[in-house]
ZADRENDREN-318477 format. One record per residue: residue in one letter; x, z, y of N, C-alpha, C in turn. Coordinates in Angstrom, 1 decimal, always signed. Atoms other than C-alpha are relative to their C-alpha. Example, Ala and Ser with C-alpha at 12.3 -4.5 7.8 and 13.67 -1.06 7.14 Angstrom:
# residues 2
<atom><rest>A</rest><n_X>+0.9</n_X><n_Z>+0.0</n_Z><n_Y>-1.2</n_Y><ca_X>+12.3</ca_X><ca_Z>+7.8</ca_Z><ca_Y>-4.5</ca_Y><c_X>+0.9</c_X><c_Z>+0.0</c_Z><c_Y>+1.2</c_Y></atom>
<atom><rest>S</rest><n_X>-0.9</n_X><n_Z>+0.0</n_Z><n_Y>-1.1</n_Y><ca_X>+13.7</ca_X><ca_Z>+7.1</ca_Z><ca_Y>-1.1</ca_Y><c_X>-0.8</c_X><c_Z>+0.8</c_Z><c_Y>+1.1</c_Y></atom>
END
This chain:
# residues 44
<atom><rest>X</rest><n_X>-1.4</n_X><n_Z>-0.3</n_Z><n_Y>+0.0</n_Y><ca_X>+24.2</ca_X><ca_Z>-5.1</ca_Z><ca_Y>+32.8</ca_Y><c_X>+0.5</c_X><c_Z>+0.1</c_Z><c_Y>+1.5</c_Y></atom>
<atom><rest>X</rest><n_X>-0.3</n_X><n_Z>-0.2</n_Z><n_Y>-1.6</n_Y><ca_X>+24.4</ca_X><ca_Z>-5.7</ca_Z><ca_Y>+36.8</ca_Y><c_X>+0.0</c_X><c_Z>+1.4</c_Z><c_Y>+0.0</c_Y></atom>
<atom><rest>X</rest><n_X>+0.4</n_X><n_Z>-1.8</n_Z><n_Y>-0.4</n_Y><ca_X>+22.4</ca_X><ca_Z>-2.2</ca_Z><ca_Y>+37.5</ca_Y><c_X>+1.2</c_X><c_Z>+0.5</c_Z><c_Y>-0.5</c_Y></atom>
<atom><rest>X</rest><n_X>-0.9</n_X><n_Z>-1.2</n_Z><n_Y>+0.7</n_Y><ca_X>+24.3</ca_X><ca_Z>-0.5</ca_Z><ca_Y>+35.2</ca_Y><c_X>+1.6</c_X><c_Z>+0.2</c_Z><c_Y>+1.0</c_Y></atom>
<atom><rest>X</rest><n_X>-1.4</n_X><n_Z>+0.0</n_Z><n_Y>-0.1</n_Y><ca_X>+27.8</ca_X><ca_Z>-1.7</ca_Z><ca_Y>+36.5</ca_Y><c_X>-0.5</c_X><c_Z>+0.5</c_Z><c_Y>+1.8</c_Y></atom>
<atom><rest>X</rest><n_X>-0.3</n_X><n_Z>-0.3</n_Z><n_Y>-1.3</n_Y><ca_X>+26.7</ca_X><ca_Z>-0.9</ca_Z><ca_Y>+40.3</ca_Y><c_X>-0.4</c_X><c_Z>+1.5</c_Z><c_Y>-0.1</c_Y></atom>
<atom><rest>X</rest><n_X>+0.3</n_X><n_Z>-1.3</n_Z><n_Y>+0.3</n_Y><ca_X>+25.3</ca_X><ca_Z>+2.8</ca_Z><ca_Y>+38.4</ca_Y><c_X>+1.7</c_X><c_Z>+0.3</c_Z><c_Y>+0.3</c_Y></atom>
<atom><rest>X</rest><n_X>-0.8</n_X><n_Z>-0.1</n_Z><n_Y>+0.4</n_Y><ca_X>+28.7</ca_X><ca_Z>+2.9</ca_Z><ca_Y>+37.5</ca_Y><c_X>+1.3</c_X><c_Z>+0.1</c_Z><c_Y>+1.1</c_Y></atom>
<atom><rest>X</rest><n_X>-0.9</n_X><n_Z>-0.1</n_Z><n_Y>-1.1</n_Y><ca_X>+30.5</ca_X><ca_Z>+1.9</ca_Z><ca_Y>+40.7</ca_Y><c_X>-0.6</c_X><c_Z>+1.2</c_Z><c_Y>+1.1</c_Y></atom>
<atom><rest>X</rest><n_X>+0.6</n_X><n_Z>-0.6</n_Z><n_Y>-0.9</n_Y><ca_X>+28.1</ca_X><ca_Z>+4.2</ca_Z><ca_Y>+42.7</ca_Y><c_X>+0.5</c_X><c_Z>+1.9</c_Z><c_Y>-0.6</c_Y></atom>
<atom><rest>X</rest><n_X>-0.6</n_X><n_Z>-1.1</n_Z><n_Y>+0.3</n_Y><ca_X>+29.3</ca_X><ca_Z>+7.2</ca_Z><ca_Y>+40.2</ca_Y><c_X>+1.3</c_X><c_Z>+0.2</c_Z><c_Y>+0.3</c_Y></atom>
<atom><rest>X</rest><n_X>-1.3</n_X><n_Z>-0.3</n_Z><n_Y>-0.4</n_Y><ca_X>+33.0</ca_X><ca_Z>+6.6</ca_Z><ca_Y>+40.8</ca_Y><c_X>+0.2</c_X><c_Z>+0.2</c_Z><c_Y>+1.2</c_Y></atom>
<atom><rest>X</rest><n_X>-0.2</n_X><n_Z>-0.3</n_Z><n_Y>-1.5</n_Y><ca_X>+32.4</ca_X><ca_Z>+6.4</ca_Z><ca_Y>+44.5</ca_Y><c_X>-0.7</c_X><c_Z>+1.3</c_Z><c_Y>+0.4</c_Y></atom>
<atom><rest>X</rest><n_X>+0.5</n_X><n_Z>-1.7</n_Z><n_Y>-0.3</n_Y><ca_X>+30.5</ca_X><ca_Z>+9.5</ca_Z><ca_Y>+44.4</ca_Y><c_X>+1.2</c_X><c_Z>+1.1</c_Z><c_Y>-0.5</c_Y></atom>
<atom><rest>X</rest><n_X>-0.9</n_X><n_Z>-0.7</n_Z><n_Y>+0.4</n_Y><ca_X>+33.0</ca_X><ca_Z>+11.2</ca_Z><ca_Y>+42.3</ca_Y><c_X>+1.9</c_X><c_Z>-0.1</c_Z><c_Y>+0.8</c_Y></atom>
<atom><rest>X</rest><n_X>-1.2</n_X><n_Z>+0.5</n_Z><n_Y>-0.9</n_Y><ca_X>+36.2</ca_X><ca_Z>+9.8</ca_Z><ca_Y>+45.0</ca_Y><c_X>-0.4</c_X><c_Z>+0.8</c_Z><c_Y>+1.2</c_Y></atom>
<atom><rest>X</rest><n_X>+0.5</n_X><n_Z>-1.4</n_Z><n_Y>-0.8</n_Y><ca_X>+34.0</ca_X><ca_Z>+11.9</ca_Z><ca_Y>+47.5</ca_Y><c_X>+0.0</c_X><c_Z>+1.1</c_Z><c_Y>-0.4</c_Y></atom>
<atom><rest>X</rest><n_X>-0.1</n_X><n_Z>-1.2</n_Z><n_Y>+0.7</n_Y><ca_X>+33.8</ca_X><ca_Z>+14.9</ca_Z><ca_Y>+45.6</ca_Y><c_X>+1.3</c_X><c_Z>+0.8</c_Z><c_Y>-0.3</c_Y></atom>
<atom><rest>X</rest><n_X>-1.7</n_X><n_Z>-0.5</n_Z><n_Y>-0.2</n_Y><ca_X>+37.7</ca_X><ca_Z>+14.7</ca_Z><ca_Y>+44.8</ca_Y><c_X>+0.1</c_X><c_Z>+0.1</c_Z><c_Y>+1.3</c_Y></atom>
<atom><rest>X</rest><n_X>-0.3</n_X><n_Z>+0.3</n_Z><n_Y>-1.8</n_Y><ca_X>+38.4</ca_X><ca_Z>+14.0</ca_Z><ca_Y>+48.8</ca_Y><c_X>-0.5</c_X><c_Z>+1.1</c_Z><c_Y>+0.2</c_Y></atom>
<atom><rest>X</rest><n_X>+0.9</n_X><n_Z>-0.6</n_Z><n_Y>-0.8</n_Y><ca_X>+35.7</ca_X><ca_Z>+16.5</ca_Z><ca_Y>+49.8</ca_Y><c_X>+0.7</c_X><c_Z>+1.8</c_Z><c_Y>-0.6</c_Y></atom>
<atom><rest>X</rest><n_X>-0.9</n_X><n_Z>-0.7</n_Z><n_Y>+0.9</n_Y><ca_X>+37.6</ca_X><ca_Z>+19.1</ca_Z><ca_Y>+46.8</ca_Y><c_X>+1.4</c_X><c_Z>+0.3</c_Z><c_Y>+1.0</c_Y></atom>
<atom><rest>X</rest><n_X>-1.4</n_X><n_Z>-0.2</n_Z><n_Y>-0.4</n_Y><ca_X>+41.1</ca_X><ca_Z>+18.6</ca_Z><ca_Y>+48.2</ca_Y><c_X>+0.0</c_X><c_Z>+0.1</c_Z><c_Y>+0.9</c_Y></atom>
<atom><rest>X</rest><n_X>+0.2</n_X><n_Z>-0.7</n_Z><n_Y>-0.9</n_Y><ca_X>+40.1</ca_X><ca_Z>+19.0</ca_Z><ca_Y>+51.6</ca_Y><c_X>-0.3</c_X><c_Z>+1.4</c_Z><c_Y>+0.2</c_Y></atom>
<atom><rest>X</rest><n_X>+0.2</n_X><n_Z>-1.1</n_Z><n_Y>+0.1</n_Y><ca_X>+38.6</ca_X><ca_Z>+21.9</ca_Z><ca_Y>+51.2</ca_Y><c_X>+0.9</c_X><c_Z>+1.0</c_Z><c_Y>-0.5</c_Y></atom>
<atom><rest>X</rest><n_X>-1.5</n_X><n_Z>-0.7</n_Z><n_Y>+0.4</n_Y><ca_X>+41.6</ca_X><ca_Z>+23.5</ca_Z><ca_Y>+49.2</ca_Y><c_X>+0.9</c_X><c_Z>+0.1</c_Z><c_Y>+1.1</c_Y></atom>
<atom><rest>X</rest><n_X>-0.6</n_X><n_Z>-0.1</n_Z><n_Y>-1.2</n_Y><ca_X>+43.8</ca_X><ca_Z>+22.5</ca_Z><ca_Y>+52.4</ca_Y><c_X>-0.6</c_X><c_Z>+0.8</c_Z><c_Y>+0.9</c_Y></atom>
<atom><rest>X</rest><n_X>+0.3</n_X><n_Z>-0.7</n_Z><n_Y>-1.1</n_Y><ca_X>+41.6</ca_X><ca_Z>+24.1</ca_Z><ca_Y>+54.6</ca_Y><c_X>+0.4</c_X><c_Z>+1.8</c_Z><c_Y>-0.7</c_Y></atom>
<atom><rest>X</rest><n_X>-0.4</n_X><n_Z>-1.5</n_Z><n_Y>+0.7</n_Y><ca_X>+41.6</ca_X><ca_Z>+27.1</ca_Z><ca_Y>+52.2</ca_Y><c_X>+1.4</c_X><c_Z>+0.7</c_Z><c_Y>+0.1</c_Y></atom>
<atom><rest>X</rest><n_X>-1.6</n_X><n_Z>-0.9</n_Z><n_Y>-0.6</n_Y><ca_X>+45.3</ca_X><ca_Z>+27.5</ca_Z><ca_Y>+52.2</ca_Y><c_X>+0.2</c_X><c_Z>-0.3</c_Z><c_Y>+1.5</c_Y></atom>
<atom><rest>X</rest><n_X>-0.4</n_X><n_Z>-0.2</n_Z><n_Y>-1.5</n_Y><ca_X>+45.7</ca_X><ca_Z>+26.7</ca_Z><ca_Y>+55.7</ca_Y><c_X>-0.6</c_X><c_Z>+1.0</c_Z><c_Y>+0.9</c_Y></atom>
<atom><rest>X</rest><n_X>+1.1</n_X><n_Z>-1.4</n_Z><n_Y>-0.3</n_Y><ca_X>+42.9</ca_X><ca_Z>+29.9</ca_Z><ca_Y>+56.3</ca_Y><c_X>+0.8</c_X><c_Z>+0.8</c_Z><c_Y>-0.6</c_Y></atom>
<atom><rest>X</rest><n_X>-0.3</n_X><n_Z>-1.1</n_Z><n_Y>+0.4</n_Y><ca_X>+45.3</ca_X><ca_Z>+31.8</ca_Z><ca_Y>+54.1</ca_Y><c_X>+1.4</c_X><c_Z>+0.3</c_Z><c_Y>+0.6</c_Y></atom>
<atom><rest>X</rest><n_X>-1.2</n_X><n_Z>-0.2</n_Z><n_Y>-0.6</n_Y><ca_X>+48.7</ca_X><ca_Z>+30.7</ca_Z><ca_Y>+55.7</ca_Y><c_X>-0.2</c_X><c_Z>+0.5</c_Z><c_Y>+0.8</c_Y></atom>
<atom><rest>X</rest><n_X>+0.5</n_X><n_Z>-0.8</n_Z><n_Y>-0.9</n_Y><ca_X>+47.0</ca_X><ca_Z>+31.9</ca_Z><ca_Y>+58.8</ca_Y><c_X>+0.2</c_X><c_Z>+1.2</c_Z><c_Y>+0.1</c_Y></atom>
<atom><rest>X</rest><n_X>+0.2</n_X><n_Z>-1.2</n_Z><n_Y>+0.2</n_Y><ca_X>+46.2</ca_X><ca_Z>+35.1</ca_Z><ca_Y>+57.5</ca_Y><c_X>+1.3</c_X><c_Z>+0.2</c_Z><c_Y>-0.3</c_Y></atom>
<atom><rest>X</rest><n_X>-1.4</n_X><n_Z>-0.7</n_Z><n_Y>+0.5</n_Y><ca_X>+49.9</ca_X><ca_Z>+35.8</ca_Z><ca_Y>+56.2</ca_Y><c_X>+0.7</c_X><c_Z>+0.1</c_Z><c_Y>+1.2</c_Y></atom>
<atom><rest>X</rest><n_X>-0.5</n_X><n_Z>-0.3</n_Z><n_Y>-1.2</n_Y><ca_X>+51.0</ca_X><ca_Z>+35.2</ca_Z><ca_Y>+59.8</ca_Y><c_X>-0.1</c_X><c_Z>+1.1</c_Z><c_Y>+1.1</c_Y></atom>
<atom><rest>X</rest><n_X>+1.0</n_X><n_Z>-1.7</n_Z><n_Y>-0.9</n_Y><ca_X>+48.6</ca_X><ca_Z>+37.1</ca_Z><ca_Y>+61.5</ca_Y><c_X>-1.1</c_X><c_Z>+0.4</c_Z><c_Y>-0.7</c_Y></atom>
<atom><rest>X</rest><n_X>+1.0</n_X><n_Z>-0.7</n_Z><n_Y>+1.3</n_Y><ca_X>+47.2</ca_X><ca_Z>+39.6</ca_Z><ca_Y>+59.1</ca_Y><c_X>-1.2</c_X><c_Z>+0.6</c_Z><c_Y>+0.7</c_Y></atom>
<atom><rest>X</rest><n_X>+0.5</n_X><n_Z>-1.2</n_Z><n_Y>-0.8</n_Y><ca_X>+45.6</ca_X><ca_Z>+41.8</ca_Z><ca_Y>+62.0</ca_Y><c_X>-1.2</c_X><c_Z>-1.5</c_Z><c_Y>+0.2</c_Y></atom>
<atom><rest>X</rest><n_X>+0.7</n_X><n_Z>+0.6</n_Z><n_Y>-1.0</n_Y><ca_X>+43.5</ca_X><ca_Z>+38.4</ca_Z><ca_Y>+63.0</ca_Y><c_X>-1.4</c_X><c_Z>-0.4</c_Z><c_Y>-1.2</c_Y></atom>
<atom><rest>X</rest><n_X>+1.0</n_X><n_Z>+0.2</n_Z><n_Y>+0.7</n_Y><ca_X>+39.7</ca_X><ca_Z>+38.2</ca_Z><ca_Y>+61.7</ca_Y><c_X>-0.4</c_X><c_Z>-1.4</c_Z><c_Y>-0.4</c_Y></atom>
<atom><rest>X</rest><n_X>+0.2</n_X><n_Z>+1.9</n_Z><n_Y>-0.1</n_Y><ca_X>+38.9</ca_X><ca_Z>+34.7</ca_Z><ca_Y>+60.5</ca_Y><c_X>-1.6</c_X><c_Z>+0.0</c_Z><c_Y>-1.0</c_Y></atom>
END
């Protein structure tokens, strides 16, 4: 029952990275696209 429960803590902590790693990546995404609506002319 230990293992299991530190399987268990080791998936939620993986999946708290994944969200984090997720929502950063979205911000960068829109902050690459606000960019571009600024300056449309600029290659990124």
């Amino acid at each position: 029952m230990l293992y299991f429960d530190r399987a268990l803590k080791r998936q939620m902590f993986c999946g708290q990275i994944l969200i984090k790693a997720r929502h950063l990546a979205c911000e960068i995404n829109f902050k690459i696209r606000l960019d571009k609506s600024i300056y449309p002319d600029v290659k990124i």
